[in-house]
C-alpha positions in Angstrom: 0.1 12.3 9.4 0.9 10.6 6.3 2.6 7.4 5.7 5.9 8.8 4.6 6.0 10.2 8.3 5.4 6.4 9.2 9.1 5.8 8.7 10.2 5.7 12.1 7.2 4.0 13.3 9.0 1.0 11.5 12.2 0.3 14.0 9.4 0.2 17.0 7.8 -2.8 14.9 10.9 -4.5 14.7 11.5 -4.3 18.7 8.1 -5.5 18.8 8.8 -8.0 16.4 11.7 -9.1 18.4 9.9 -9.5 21.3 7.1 -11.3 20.0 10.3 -13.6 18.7 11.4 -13.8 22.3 7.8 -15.0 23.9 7.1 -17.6 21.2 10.7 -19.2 22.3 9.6 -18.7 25.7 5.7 -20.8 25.0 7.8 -22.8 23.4 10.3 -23.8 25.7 7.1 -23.8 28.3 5.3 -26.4 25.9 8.6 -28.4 26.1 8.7 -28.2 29.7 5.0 -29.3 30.1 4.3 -25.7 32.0 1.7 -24.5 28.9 -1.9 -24.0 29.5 -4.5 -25.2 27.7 -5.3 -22.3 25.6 -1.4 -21.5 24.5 -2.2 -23.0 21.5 -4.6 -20.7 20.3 -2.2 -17.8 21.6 0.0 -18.4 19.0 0.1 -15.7 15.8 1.3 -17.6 12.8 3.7 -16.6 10.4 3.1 -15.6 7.0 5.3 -15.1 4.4 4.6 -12.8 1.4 6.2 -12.7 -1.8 8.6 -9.9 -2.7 6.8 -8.7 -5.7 3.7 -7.3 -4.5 1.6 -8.5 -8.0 2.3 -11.8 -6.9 0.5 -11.2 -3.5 -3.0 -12.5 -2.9 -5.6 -9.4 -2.9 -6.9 -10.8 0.4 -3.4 -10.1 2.3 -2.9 -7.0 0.7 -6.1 -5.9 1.8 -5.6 -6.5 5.5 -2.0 -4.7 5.4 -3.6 -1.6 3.8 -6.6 -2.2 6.4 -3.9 -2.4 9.4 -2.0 0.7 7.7 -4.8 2.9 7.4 -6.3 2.1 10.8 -3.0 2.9 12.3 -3.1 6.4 10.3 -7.0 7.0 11.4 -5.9 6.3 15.2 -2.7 9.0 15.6 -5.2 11.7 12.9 -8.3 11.8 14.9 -6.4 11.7 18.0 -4.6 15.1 16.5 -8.2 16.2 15.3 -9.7 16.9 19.0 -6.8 19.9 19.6 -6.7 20.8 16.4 -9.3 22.8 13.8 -9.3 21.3 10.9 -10.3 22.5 7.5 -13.2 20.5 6.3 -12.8 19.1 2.4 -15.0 17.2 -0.4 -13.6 13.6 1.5 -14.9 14.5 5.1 -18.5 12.8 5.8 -21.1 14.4 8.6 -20.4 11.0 10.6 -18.3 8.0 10.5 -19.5 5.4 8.5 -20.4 2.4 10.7 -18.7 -0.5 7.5 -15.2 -1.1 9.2 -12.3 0.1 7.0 -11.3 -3.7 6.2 -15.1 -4.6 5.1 -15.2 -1.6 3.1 -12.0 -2.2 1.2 -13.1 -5.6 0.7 -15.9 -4.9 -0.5 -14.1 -2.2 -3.5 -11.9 -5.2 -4.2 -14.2 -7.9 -4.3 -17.4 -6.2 -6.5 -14.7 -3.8 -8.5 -11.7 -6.7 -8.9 -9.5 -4.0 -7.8 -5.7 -5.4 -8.9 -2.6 -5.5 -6.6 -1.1 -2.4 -8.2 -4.6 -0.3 -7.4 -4.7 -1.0 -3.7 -1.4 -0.1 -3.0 -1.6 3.1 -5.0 -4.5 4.0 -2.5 -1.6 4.2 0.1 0.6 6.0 -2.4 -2.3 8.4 -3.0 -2.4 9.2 0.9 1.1 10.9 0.7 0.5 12.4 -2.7 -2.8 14.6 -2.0 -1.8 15.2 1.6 1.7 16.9 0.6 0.2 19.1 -1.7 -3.3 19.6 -0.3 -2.7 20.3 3.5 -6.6 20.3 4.4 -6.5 16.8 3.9 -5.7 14.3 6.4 -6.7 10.7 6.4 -9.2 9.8 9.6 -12.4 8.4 10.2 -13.9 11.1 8.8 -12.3 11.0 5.3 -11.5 7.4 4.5 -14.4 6.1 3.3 -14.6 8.4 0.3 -10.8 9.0 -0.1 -10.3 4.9 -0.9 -13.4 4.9 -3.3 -12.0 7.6 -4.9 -8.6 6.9 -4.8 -9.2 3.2 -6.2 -11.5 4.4 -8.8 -8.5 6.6 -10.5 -6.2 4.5 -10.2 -8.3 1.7 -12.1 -8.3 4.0 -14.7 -5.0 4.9 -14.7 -3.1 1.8 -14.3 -5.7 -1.0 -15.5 -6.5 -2.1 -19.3 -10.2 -2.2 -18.3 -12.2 -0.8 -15.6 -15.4 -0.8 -14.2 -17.6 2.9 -15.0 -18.4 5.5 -12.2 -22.4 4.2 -12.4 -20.6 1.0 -10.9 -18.1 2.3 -8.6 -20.7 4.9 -6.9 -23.0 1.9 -6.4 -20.6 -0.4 -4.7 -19.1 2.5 -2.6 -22.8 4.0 -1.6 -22.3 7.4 -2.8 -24.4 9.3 -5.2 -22.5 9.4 -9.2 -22.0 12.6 -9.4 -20.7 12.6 -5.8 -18.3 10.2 -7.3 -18.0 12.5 -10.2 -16.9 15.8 -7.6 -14.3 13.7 -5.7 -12.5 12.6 -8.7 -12.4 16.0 -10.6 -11.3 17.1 -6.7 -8.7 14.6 -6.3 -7.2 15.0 -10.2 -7.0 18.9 -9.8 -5.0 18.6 -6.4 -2.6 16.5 -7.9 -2.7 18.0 -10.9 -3.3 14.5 -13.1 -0.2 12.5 -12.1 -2.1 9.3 -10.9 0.9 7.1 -12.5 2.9 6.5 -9.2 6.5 8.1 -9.6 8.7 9.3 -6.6 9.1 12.9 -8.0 5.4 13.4 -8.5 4.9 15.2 -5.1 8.1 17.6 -6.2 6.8 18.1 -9.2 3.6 18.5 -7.8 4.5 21.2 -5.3 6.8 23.2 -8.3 3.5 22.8 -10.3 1.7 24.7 -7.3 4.3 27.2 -6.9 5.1 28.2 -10.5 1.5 28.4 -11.3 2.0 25.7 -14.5 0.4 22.9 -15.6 3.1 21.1 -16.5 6.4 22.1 -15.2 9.4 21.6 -17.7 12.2 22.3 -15.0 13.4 19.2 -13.1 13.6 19.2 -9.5 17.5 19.8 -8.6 19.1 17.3 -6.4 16.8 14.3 -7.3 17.9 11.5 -8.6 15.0 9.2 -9.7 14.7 5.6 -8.1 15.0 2.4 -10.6 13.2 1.9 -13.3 12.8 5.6 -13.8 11.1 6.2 -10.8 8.4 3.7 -11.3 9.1 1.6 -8.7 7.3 3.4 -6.1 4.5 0.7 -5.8 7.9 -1.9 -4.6 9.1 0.5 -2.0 5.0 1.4 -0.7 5.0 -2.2 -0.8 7.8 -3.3 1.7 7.2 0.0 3.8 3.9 -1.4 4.3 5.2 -4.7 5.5 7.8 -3.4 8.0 5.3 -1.0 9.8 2.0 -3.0 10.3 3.4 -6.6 9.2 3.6 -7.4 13.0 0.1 -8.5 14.3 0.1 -6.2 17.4 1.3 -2.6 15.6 -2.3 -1.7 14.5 -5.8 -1.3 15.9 -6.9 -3.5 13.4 -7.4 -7.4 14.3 -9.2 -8.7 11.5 -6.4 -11.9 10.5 -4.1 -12.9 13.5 -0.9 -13.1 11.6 2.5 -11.9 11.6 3.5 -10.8 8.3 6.8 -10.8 6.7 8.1 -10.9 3.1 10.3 -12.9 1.4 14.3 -12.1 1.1 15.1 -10.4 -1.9 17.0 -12.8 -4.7 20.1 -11.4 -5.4 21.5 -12.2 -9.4 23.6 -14.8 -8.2 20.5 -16.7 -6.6 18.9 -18.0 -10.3 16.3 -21.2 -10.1 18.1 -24.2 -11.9 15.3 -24.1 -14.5 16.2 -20.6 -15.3 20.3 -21.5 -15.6 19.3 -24.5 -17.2 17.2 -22.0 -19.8 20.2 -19.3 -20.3 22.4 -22.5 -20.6 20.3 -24.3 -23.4 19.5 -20.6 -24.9 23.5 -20.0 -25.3 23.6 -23.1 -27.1 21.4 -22.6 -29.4 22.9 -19.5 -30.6 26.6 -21.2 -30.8 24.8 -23.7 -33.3 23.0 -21.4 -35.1 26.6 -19.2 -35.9 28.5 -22.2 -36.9 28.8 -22.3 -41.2 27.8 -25.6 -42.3 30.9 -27.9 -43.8 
């Protein structure tokens, strides 16, 4: 399972949201009341709001949502391994590694300064290789390998300057030309498009079909998102939120939190200091046209 297949995992989250809503008015009515026990307190899951542009979002957040989405991925996958035989690939390792997902994550962000736009193309990555590449399917087996892989291209792809392969292998705990295998691996299943778009997995699977490198036939019937399609990073982003934001809809428990993002501003919804900017750039212009006497 993917994360795309996620979708409808999302209205369960918000029922459980709700109902986490419903026993927080409950403690609190009960603390009111005087009817709380002593450890009630410590109960409580606090609220954190995230901002709705996911580069403004502190790595150490985005980190635990990825960790909560990919545990929540490894748990329904290796589940679906034990009735299932699956085709083993370059990701899979002999045994689970015993580094949680979170620590290892961490650990590629903190020693490879892994930016915003890198870790959630690691999700975007999951969908990507595992549309086109059925083999593959995210579980204890594979993750490990897949994320150092996964945030090693895409520090290459998206960043002004990254860290070599020497460094990446040594801060994952692979070999370098293990490292080396898994990237030429993961850049011939998707055929090179490591810049997030929402056609690539169209135009990855026309690629496939057609036998081309390139395709130069556009997928009929899609219409690209915003931005050309780039935006794909925004909508992983929110998806992310709305699935595992809630502290109870993933196996992972590293930060008791609830997570939710910030409402979108609308046009309308301008800071002062930005009207008062337009405002004073307008006049500037006006004096600037008018012909001296």
């Amino acid at each position: 399972m993917s994360v795309h297949e996620l979708g409808d995992v999302s209205a369960q989250n918000e029922e459980r949201t709700n109902s986490n809503e419903n026993t927080k008015e409950d403690v609190n009515t009960s603390m009111k009341t005087g009817d709380q026990g002593p450890d009630v307190a410590e109960d409580l899951v606090p609220d954190v709001i995230l901002p709705s542009n996911f580069s403004k979002c502190s790595r150490g957040d985005l980190v635990i949502l990825i960790s909560r989405m990919l545990s929540f991925l490894i748990q329904i996958n290796d589940s679906a391994i034990k009735s299932e035989h699956n085709e083993l690939t370059r990701f899979h390792s002999r045994v689970p590694p015993q580094i949680s997902v979170y620590d290892y994550l961490m650990r590629l962000t903190r020693y490879s300064a892994l930016e915003p736009a890198v870790l959630i193309s690691s999700v975007y990555y999951i969908d990507l290789l595992s549309a086109i590449y059925p083999a593959f399917s995210l579980n204890s087996l594979t993750v490990h390998r897949f994320l150092l892989t996964a945030t090693a291209v895409a520090s290459k792809g998206l960043c002004d300057a990254f860290c070599t392969n020497t460094h990446y292998s040594k801060v994952g705990g692979v070999q370098c030309s293990e490292l080396h295998v898994l990237e030429n691996e993961f850049l011939k299943r998707v055929n090179y498009r490591i810049l997030p778009r929402d056609d690539n997995i169209l135009c990855c699977k026309m690629e496939r079909q057609e036998g081309l490198f390139v395709t130069d036939t556009y997928p009929e019937g899609n219409v690209r998102g915003p931005n050309n399609g780039f935006n794909v990073l925004d909508t992983y982003y929110r998806k992310i939120i709305e699935i595992v934001g809630s502290y109870d809809s993933s196996p992972d428990k590293t930060k008791k939190a609830h997570y939710s993002m910030e409402p979108l501003l609308k046009k309308h919804e301008i800071e002062p200091s930005n009207k008062k900017r337009v405002l004073e750039d307008s006049e500037i212009k006006t004096n600037s046209n008018k012909k001296p006497a």
